[in-house]
N, C-alpha and C positions, 0 to 999 in steps of 0.2 A: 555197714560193712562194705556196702557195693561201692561207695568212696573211696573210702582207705583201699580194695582193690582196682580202681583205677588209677589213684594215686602211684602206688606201687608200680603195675606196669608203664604208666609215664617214666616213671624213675626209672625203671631198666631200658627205656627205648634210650634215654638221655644218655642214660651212660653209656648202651650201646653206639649212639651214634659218636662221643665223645671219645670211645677206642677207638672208635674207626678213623676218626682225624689224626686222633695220635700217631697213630698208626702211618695215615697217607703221610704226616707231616717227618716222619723218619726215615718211610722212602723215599719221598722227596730231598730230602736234604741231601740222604747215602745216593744219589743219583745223581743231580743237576748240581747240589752245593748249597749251602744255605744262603747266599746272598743272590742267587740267578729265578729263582720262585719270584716269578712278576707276581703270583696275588697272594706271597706271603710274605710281606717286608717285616725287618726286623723282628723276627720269631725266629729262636734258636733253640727248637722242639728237643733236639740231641741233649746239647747243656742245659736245659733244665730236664731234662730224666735225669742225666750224672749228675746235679746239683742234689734233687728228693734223693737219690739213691743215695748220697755221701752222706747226707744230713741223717739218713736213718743208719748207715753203716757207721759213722760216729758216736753214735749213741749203743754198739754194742750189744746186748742180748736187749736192752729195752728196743732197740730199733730192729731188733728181727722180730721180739714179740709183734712189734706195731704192723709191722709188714704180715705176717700173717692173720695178723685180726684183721688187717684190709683184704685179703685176701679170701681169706673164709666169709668175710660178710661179701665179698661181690661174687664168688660162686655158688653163694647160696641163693635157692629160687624159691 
């Protein structure tokens, strides 16, 4: 069990450090612009959010269900 609870915390640093890119990488773009980021070329952090988000909002009650089962599993601890 002492595994599988390391395991787990790795998994929540991963992800936490994972928002936090997302994250810089949104203010970075609403800032500077997306093609002026010298050490971020060609990543367009904004349109792929709008991309996942249409893809689930096309899909209708199944893509809201889906959004909250992501949801409930990553605030859960």
């Amino acid at each position: 069990m002492d595994i599988l609870g390391k395991l787990k915390g790795w998994a929540n640093s991963l992800t936490e450090v994972a928002v936090s890119l997302l994250a810089l990488g949104i203010v970075l773009e609403v800032l500077v612009g997306r093609n002026n980021v010298p050490f971020w070329p060609d990543i367009n952090v904004i349109g792929n959010v709008q991309a996942i988000i249409a893809g689930f909002s096309a899909q209708g009650l199944v893509g809201l269900v889906a959004v909250w089962v992501l949801y409930s599993i990553y605030t859960k601890k």
